[in-house]
TILOVO-669653 format. One record per residue (C-alpha): residue in three letters; y, x, z. Coordinates in steps of 0.1 Angstrom, whole numbers, padded with zeros to 4 digits, always signed. Example, Ala and Ser with C-alpha at 12.3 -4.5 7.8 and 13.67 -1.06 7.14 Angstrom:
! residues 2
Ala-0045+0123+0078
Ser-0011+0137+0071
//
This chain:
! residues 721
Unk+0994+1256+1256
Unk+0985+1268+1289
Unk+1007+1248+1309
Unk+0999+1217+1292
Unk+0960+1225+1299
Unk+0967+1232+1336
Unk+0985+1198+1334
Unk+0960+1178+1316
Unk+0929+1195+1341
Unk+0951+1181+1370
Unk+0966+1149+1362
Unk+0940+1137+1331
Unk+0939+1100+1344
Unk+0979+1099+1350
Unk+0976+1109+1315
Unk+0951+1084+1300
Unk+0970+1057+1321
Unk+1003+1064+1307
Unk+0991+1070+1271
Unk+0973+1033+1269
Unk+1006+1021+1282
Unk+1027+1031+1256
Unk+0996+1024+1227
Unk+0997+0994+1237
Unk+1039+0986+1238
Unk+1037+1008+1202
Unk+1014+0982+1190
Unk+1035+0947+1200
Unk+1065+0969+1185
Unk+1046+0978+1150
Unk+1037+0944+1145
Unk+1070+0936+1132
Unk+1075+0969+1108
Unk+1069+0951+1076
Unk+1099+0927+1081
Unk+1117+0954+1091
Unk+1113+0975+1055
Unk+1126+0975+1021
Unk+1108+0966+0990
Unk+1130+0987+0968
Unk+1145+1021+0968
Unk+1135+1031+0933
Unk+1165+1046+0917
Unk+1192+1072+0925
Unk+1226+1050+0937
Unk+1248+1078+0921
Unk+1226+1080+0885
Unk+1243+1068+0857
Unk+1218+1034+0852
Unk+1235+1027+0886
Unk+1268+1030+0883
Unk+1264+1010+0850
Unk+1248+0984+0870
Unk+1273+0984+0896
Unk+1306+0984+0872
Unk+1286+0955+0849
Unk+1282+0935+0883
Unk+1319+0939+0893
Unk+1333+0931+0858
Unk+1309+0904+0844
Unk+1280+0897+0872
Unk+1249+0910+0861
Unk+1236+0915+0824
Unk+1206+0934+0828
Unk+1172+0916+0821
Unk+1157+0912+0854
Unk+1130+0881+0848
Unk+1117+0872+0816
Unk+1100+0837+0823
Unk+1080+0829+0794
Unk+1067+0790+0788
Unk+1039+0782+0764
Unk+1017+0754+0757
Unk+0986+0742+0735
Unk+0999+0713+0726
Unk+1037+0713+0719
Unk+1058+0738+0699
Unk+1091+0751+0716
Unk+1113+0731+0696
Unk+1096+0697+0703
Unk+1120+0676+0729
Unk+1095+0679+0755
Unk+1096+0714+0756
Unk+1131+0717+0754
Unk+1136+0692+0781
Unk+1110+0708+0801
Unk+1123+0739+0801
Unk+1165+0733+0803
Unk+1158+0711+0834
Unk+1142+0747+0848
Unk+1176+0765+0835
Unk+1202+0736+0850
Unk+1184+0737+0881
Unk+1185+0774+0892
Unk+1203+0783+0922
Unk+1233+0801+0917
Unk+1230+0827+0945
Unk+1196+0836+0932
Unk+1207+0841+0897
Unk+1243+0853+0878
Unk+1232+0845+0842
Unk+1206+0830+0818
Unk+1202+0834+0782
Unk+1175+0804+0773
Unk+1160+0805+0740
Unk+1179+0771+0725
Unk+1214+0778+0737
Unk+1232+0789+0699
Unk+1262+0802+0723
Unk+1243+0834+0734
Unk+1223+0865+0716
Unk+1186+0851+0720
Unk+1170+0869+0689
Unk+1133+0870+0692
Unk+1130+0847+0718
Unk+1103+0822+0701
Unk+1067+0832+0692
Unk+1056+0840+0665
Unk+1035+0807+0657
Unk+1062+0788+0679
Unk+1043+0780+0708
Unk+1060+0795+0731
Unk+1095+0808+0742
Unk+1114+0829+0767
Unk+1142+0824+0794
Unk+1159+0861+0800
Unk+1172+0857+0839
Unk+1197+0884+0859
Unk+1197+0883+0891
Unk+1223+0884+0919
Unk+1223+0905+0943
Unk+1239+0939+0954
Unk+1212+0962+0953
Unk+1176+0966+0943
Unk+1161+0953+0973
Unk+1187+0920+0973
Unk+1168+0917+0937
Unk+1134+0917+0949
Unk+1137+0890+0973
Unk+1155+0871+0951
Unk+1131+0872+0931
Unk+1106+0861+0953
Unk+1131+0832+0960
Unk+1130+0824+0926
Unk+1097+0820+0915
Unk+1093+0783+0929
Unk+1124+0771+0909
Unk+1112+0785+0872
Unk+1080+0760+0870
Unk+1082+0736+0844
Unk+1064+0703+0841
Unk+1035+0705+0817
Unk+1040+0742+0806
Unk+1024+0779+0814
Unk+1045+0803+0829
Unk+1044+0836+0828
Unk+1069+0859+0846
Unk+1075+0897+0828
Unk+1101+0920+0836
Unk+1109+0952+0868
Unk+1110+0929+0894
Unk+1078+0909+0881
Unk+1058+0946+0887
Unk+1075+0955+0915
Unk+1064+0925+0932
Unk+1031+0927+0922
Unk+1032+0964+0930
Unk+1037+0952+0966
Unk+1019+0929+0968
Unk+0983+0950+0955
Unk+1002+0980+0979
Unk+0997+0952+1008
Unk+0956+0950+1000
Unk+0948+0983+0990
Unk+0962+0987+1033
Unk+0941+0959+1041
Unk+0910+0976+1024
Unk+0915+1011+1034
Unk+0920+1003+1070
Unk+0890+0979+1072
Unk+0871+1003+1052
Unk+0882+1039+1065
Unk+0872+1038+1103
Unk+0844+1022+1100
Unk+0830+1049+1080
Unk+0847+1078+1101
Unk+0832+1065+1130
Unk+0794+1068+1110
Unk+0799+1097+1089
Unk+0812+1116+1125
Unk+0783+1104+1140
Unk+0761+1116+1117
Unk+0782+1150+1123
Unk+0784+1148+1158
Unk+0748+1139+1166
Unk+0762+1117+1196
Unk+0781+1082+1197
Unk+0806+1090+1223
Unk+0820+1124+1203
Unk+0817+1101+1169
Unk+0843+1075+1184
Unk+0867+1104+1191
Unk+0881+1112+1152
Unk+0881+1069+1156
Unk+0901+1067+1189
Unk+0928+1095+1177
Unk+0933+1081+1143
Unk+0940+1044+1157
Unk+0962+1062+1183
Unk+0983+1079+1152
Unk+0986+1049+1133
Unk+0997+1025+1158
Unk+1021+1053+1172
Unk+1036+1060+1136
Unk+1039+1025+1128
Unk+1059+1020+1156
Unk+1081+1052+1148
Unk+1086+1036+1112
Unk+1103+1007+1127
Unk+1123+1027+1146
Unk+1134+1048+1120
Unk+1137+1013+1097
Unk+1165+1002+1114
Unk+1198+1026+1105
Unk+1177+1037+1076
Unk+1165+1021+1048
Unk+1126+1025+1042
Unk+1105+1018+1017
Unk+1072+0997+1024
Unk+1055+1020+1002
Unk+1055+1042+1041
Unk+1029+1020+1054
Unk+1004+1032+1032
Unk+1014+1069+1033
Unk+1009+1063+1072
Unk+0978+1050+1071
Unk+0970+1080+1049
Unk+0979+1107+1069
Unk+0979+1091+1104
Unk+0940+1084+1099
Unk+0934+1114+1075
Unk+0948+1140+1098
Unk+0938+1128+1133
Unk+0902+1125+1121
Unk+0906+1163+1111
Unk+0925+1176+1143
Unk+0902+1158+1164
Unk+0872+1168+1148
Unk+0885+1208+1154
Unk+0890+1197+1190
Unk+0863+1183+1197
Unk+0840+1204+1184
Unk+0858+1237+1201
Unk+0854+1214+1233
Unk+0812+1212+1228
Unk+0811+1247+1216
Unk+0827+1259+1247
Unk+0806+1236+1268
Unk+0774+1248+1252
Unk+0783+1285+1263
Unk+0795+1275+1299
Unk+0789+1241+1315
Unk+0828+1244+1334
Unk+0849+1219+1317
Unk+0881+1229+1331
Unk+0879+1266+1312
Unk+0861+1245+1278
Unk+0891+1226+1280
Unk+0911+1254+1285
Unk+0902+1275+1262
Unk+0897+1248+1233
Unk+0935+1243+1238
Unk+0947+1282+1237
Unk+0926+1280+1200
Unk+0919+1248+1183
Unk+0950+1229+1202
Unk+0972+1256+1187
Unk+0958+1255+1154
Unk+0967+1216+1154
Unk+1001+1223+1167
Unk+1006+1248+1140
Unk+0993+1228+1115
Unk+1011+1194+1124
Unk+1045+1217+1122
Unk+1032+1228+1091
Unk+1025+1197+1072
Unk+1059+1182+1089
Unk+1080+1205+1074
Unk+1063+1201+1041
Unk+1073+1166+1040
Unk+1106+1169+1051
Unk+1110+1189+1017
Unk+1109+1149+0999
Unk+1144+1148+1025
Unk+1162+1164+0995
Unk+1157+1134+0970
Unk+1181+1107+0971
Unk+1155+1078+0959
Unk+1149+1063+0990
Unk+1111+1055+0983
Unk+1106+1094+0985
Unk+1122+1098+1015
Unk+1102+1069+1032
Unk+1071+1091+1021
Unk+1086+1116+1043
Unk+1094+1091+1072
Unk+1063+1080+1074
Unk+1044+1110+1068
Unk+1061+1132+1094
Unk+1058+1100+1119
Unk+1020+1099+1114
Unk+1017+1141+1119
Unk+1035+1140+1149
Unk+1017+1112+1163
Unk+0986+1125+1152
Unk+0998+1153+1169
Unk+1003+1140+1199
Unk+0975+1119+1204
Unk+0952+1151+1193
Unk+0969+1172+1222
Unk+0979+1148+1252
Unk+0954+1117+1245
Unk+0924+1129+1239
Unk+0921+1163+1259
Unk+0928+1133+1287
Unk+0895+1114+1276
Unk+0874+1151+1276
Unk+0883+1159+1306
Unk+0874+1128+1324
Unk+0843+1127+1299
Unk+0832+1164+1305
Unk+0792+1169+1295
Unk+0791+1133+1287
Unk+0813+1138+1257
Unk+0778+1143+1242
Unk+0762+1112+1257
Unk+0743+1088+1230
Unk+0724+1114+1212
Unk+0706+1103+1182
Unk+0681+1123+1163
Unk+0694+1139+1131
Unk+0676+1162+1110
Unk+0699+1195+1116
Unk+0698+1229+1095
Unk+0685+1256+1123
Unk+0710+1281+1113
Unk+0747+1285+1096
Unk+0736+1314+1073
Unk+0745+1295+1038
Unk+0781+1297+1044
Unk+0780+1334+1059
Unk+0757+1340+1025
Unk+0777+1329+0998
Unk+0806+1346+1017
Unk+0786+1380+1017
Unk+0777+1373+0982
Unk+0817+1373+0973
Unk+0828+1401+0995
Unk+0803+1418+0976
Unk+0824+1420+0942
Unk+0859+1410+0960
Unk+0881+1419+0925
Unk+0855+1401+0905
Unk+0858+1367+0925
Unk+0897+1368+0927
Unk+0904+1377+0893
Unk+0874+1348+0878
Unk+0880+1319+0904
Unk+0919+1327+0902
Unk+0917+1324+0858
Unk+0895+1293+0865
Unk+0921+1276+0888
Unk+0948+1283+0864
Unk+0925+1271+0831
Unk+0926+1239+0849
Unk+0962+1235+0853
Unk+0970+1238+0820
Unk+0969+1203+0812
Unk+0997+1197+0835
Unk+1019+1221+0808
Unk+1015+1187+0784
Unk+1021+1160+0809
Unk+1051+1129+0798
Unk+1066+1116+0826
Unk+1078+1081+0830
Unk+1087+1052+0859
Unk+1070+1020+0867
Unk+1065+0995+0846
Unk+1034+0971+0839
Unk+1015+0996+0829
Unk+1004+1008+0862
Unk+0986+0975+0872
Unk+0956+0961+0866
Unk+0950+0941+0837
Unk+0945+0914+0855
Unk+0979+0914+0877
Unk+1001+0884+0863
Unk+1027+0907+0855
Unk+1007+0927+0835
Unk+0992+0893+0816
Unk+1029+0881+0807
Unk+1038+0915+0791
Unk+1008+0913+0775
Unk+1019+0880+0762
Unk+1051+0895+0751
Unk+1033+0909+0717
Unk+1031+0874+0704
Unk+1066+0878+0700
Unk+1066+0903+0675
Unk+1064+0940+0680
Unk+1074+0953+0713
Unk+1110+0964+0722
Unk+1133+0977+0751
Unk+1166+0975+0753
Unk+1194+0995+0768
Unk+1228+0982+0782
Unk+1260+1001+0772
Unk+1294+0993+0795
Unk+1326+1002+0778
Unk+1351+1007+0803
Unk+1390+1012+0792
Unk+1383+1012+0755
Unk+1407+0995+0727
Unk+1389+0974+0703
Unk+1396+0996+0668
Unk+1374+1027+0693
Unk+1351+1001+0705
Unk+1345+0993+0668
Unk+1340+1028+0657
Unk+1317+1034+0686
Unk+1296+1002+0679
Unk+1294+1011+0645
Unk+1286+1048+0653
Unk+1255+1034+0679
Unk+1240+1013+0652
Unk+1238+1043+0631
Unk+1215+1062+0658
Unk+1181+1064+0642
Unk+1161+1042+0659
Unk+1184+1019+0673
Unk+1175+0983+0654
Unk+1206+0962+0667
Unk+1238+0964+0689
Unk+1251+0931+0704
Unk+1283+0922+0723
Unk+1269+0902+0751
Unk+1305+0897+0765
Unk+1340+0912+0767
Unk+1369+0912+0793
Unk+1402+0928+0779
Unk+1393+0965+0775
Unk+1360+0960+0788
Unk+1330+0956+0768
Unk+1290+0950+0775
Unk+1268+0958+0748
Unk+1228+0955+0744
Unk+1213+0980+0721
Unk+1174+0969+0712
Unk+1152+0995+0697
Unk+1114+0994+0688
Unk+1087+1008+0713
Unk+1077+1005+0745
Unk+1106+1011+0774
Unk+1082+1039+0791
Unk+1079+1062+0763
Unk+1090+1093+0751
Unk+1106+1080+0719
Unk+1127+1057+0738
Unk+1138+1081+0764
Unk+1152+1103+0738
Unk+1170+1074+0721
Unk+1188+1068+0753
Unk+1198+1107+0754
Unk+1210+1103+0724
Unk+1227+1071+0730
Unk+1243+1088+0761
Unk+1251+1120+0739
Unk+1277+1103+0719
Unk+1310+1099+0733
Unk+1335+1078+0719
Unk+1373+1093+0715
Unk+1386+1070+0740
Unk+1375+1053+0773
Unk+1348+1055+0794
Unk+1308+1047+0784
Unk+1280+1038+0811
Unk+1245+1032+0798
Unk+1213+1015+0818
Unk+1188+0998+0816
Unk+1149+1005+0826
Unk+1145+1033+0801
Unk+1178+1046+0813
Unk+1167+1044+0851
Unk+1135+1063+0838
Unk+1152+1092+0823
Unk+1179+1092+0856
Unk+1149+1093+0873
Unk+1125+1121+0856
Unk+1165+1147+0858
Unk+1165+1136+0892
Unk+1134+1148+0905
Unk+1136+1179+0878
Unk+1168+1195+0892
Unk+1156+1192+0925
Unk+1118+1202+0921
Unk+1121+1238+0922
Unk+1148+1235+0955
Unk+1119+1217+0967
Unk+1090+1245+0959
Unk+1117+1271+0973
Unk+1120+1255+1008
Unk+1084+1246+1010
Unk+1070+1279+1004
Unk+1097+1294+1027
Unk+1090+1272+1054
Unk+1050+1278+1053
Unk+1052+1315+1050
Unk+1080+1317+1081
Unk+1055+1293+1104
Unk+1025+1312+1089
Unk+1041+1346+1100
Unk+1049+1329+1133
Unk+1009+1318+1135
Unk+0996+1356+1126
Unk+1024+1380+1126
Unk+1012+1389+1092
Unk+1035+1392+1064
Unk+1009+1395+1040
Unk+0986+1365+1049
Unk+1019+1336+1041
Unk+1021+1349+1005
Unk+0983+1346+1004
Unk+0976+1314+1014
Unk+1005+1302+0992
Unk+0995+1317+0964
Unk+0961+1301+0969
Unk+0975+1270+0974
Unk+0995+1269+0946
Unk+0966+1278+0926
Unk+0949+1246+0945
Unk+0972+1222+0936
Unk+0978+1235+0902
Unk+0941+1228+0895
Unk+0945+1193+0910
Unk+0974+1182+0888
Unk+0960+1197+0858
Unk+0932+1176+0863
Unk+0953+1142+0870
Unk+0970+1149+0840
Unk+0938+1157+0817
Unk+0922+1122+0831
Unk+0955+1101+0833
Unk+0974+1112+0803
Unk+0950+1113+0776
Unk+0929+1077+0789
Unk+0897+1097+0800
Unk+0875+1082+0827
Unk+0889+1053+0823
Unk+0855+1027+0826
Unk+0845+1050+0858
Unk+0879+1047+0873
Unk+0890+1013+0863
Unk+0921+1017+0851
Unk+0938+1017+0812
Unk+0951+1044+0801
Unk+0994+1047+0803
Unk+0999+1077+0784
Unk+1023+1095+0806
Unk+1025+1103+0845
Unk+1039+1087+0870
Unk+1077+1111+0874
Unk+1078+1107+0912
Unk+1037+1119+0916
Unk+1042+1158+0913
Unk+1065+1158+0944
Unk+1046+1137+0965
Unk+1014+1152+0957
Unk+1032+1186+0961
Unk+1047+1177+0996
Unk+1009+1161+1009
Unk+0992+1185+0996
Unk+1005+1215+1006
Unk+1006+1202+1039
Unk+0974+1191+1039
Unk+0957+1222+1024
Unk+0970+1242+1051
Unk+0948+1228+1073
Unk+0913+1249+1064
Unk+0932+1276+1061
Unk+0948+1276+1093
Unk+0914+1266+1113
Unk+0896+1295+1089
Unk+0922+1322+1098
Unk+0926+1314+1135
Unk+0887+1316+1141
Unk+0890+1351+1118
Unk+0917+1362+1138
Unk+0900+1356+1174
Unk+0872+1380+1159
Unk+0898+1405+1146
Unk+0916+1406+1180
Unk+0879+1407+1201
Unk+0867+1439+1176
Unk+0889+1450+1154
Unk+0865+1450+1125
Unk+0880+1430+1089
Unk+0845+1421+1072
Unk+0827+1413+1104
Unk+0860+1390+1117
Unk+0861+1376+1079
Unk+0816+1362+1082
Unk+0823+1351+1122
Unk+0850+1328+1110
Unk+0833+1314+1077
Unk+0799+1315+1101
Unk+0820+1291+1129
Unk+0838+1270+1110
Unk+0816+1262+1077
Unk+0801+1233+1093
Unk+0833+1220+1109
Unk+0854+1222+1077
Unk+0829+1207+1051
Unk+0827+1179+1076
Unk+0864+1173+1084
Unk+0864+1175+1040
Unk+0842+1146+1039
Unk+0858+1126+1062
Unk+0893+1127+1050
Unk+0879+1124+1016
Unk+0866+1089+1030
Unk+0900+1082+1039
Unk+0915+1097+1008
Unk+0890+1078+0990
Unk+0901+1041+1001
Unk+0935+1053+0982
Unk+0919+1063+0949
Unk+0906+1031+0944
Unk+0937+1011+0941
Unk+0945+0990+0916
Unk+0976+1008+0911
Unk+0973+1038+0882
Unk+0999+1055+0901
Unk+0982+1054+0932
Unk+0953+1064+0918
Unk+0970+1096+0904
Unk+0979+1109+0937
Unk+0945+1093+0952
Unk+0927+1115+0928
Unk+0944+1146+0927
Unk+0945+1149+0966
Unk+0905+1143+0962
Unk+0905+1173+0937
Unk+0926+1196+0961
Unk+0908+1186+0993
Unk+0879+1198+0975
Unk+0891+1229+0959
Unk+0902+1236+0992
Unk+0873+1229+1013
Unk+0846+1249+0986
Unk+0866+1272+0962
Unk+0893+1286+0982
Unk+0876+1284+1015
Unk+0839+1299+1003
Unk+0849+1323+0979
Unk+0889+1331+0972
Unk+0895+1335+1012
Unk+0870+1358+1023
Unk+0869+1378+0991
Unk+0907+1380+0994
Unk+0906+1394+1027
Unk+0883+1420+1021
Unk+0907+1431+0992
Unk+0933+1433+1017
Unk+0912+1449+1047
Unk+0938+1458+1075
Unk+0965+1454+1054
Unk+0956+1413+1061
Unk+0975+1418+1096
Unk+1003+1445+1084
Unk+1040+1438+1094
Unk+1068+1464+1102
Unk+1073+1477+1137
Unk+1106+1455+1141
Unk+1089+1423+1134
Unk+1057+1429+1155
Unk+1082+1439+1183
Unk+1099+1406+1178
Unk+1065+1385+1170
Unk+1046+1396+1202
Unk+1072+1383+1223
Unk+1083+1349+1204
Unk+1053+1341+1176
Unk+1031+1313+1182
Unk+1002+1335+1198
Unk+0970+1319+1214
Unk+0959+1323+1254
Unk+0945+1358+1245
Unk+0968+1384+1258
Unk+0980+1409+1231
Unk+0969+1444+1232
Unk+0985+1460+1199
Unk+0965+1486+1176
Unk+0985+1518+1170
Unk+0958+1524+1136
Unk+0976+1501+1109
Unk+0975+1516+1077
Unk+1012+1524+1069
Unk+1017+1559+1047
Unk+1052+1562+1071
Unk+1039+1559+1103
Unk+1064+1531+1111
Unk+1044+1497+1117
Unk+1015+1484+1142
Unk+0990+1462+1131
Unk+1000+1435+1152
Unk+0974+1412+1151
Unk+0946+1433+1164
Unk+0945+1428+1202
Unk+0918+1426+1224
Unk+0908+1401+1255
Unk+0908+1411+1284
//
């Protein structure tokens, strides 16, 4: 970082100049992301839901129930002729490249069981759509809303493609909101931090920088990729969330070094050496946490990763080359527009609940540790599901019109079974050997090619639930003696969905925690400080999905978060908590341990290094906690329950993170450890002091390390000179 400093001291207008330039471009560039992006990406293209989807297509078109378009009225029951009339001039006028069949209720010549009220007021239409993929489905759909209105009747429109346009649609304002909500209040909460308008528009400045920067990456990586639009909100998240936290470390290194000496080129070098490298640590950090979603083949997870590594890296940027631009042209007056603020004269609270802890070190890890893992247990109950209505708001119409479904009689799912290569007297067997699965209720032929046959098996309960899971495991458990079976269907993508991300959930922990304990090591030089901070993160997030599953699973909260209750979790949730969070969480800690190490290097003393860093950075860290939680915030108050989920656990980490593990586990952790904290064998100090990701200070190693052999340094201890 000292090159870049020497750079920015010289040329900071150059800088500025050039970065407003390319703001600017990025801007007229994002504009255009959303058309750019796909509304789909839900499902695995080699799971066995989409292979049946994709043989059904090529053999018959598509059978699956896309669009159930129910008609009711007060005045006319579904047999009289107007209603008919009504609706088959809505069936006869479909467009064929919107739609590949329709079962209406009054055509005799297909299945349509069930598909009249029960006190005849009302009927149902069952529509698949064409298309080639999920995302051809979803703009059909859109397409095809205009066509199914029928004179004189209510419409309702039910089904995946129903939700997943409403989905959109509430992901589009909950955007809206927590952009026109978010800055506004960064800008006054840092102001009420700050004590001065000009440093309050900083944490403002950097996180419009990263948003407009990341947007613009999105497109770019939009266009031989498929993303999700789901990325938009996940860079909004981050790109606002982290560049209100790196710039608040920044800028607050920046006054404290101006408050000591009034030279701005060596405040602006020396916030760079410290709090610039703690950013560029932590923005590798987080990156690589999210590239972990990389190994999931649903392309709406790996558009979380997309656009959360685009909004770190711009955050990034705009942390290290934009705004040490704006304070060095700014220097003193970075604290112009003071306001009066009533200020705590000292920051002895945090140094004396840290004292307090390193006091009884065994007792506070052992205690705090049981109490993290009490609240995870929860999580050991959690059902997992996909989307379906139930994550909306009562009040979204998709939602209303599966609502409505229950005047049809109890509610049931259905599962469509493709047999490929079968002769009829095995087909027959096998028919007669699914109708005899308990559960099932009926098992129709919808249609038949030579040795090809599509079947629908119906079953009571709701498509989501853990009932009908199993029934489709069991349905898939039996193989006939002959041919080839495919089953989908929404409870069928749901349970391709919940193995997917479960066979590749612990890769995913395996690779995170690797990749945070190698760039941790590269930070410190410490082998025993990674598997610290891990563990405590793991604890951290444990605690936070314990507690989304005790609120979410079992309905509680539910008046004070708006929201009815699903009875299950959202399946993709644990790993994009897991990949945010982890990231995110390593952001105290890094700012904590650098400002701990700076005093370890400058005296050499443990305890005394562990109070200077909680003494520096209490303030700091509460605040950046309360901003992000603002941001965080905006996100937890979606309509969406799944949204919500990752809205509050996040909110339940960030604070774990900013009171329990920061206050207590952190500083009573490292006096447990002592020296050991900044232990590592003599080969690997070698090889970190000339390669690890050191600060400005030159590195003066201590020859006292605490190793009964004799045959490693403690590497971290060095001394300015």
């Amino acid at each position: 970082m000292g090159r870049w400093a020497e750079f920015v001291i010289r040329w900071p207008r150059l800088i500025l100049d050039t970065a407003i330039v390319v703001l600017v471009t990025a801007a007229i560039f994002a504009a255009g992301v959303m058309g750019k992006l796909s509304e789909g990406g839900y499902s695995d293209p080699a799971s066995e839901s989409a292979r049946e989807l994709a043989a059904e297509r090529s053999h018959f078109g598509n059978w699956s129930v896309d669009v159930i378009a129910i008609y009711s009225s007060d005045t006319q029951t579904a047999q009289d002729a107007g209603f008919v009339a009504a609706v088959r001039s809505v069936v006869d006028g479909l467009p064929d490249d919107l739609v590949d069949t329709v079962v209406p209720y009054y055509d005799d010549r297909t299945p349509s069981a069930g598909l009249v009220s029960t006190d005849g007021r009302a009927a149902q239409v069952l529509i698949s759509l064409a298309g080639d993929d999920q995302d051809d489905f979803i703009k059909n759909y859109d397409s095809l809303r205009p066509y199914l209105v029928a004179d004189g009747l209510r419409l309702d429109l039910a089904g995946n493609y129903a939700v997943y346009s409403d989905v959109n649609t509430i992901t589009a304002e909950d955007l809206a909101r927590a952009e026109l909500v978010s800055l506004p209040l960064v800008v006054i909460l840092a102001l009420f931090i700050f004590g001065s308008v000009t440093a309050a528009l900083m944490p403002a400045l950097v996180g419009l920088a990263a948003t407009v920067g990341a947007l613009a990456m999105v497109r770019v990586i939009a266009g031989p990729t498929e993303v999700s639009v789901f990325s938009v909100n996940v860079v909004t998240l981050l790109g606002i969330g982290l560049a209100v936290d790196y710039a608040l470390f920044v800028v607050s290194r920046f006054r404290e070094e101006l408050a000591v000496d009034a030279d701005v080129e060596r405040a602006l070098r020396v916030t760079l050496g410290t709090a610039g490298r703690t950013v560029l640590v932590s923005g590798a950090t987080v990156s690589l946490a999210l590239s972990s979603l990389l190994l999931f083949p649903q392309t709406f997870i790996r558009s979380v990763a997309y656009g959360g590594i685009a909004a770190v890296l711009v955050a990034m940027a705009a942390t290290l080359v934009l705004l040490p631009a704006v304070l060095r042209l700014l220097g003193p007056r970075i604290n112009w527009g003071r306001i009066r603020l009533p200020r705590s004269r000292t920051r002895q609270p945090w140094v004396r609940i840290a004292r307090t802890v390193m006091r009884r070190p065994v007792v506070t890890v052992v205690s705090l540790g049981a109490v993290l893992i009490l609240a995870a247990v929860p999580l050991l109950d959690a059902r997992w599901a996909g989307v379906d209505h139930h994550v909306l708001p009562p009040t979204a119409p998709a939602h209303v019109a599966a609502e409505r479904l229950r005047d049809f009689g109890p509610e049931s799912s259905t599962a469509n079974v493709l047999l490929q290569r079968m002769d009829d007297q095995h087909a027959t067997a096998y028919i007669d050997e699914l109708g005899a699965i308990p559960g099932v209720r009926s098992v129709e032929v919808l249609t038949k090619q030579d040795d090809t046959q599509l079947l629908r098996i119906t079953w009571l309960g709701e498509s989501q639930s853990e009932r009908s899971q199993e029934l489709v495991r069991a349905v898939r458990g039996l193989r006939p003696a002959s041919g080839e079976v495919l089953v989908g269907g929404l409870t069928a993508d749901t349970v391709d969905l919940v193995d997917s991300i479960g066979s590749r959930l612990p890769w995913m922990g395996l690779y995170v925690v690797g990749a945070m304990a190698i760039l941790l090591f590269l930070a410190f030089g410490s082998l025993l400080l990674p598997l610290k901070a891990v563990a405590m993160n793991l604890l951290s997030l444990g605690a936070s999905f314990g507690v989304v599953a005790w609120i979410f699973v079992d309905g509680r909260l539910t008046d004070a978060l708006g929201y009815r209750p699903q009875g299950f979790l959202d399946a993709t949730n644990p790993v994009l908590m897991l990949a945010v969070l982890i990231g995110l969480s390593m952001d105290y800690e890094l700012f904590l341990l650098s400002r701990i190490r700076e005093e370890w290097n400058r005296t050499g003393d443990n305890n005394h290094a562990v109070l200077a860093g909680v003494r520096s950075t209490g303030r700091i860290i509460t605040s950046a906690a309360l901003l992000l939680a603002v941001v965080i915030g905006a996100f937890a108050t979606s309509g969406l329950v799944f949204m919500k989920e990752l809205g509050i656990g996040m909110l339940v980490a960030l604070l774990v993170d900013a009171t329990i593990v920061r206050l207590l586990l952190v500083p009573a952790s490292m006096t447990l450890l002592g020296r050991w904290n900044w232990w590592a064998p003599l080969r690997l100090t070698r090889w970190w002091l000339r390669y690890g990701l050191k600060d400005a200070a030159p590195v003066t190693p201590r020859q006292d390390s605490p190793s009964a052999e004799g045959e490693s340094v403690d590497v971290v201890a060095y001394r300015r000179r």
